[in-house]
C-alpha positions as CSV (number, residue, x, y, z in Angstrom):
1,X,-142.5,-43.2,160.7
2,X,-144.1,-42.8,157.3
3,X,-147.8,-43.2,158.3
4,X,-146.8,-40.2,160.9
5,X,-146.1,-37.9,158.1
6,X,-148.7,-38.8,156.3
7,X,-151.4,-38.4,158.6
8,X,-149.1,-35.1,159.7
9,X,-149.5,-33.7,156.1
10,X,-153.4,-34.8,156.0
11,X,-154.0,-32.4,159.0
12,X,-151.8,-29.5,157.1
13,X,-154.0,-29.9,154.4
14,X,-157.1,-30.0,156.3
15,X,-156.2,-27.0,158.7
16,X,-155.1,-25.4,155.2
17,X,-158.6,-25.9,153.5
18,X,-160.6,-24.6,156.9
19,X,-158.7,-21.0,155.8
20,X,-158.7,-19.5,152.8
21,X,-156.1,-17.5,152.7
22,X,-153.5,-20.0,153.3
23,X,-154.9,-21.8,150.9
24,X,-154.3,-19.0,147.9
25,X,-151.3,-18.1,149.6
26,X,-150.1,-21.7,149.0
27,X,-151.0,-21.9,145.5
28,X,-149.9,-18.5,144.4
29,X,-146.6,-19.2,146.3
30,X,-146.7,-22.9,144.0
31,X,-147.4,-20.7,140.9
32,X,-144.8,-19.1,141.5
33,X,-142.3,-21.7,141.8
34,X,-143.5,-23.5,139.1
35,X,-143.7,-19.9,136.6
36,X,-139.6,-19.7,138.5
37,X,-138.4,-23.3,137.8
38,X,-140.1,-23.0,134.2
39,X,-137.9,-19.9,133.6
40,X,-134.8,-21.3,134.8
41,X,-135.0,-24.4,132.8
42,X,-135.7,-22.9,130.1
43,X,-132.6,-20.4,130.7
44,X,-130.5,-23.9,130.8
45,X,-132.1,-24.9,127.4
């Protein structure tokens, strides 16, 4: 079950990196999380 997501995530990746765009989309969408998270922790603290 495992190896099936694995290889699963190995073609999103691979389909990702054949476009572009998904590909910033995907890490502006990450920057953004992690610029969110950061901000909410630090609210906490």
């Amino acid at each position: 079950m495992r190896k099936i997501g694995r290889i699963a995530a190995a073609v999103e990746v691979w389909s990702a990196w054949r476009d572009p765009i998904e590909v910033s989309v995907l890490l502006f969408g990450g920057w953004l999380a992690a610029g969110l998270f950061a901000g909410w922790a630090g609210a906490i603290v």
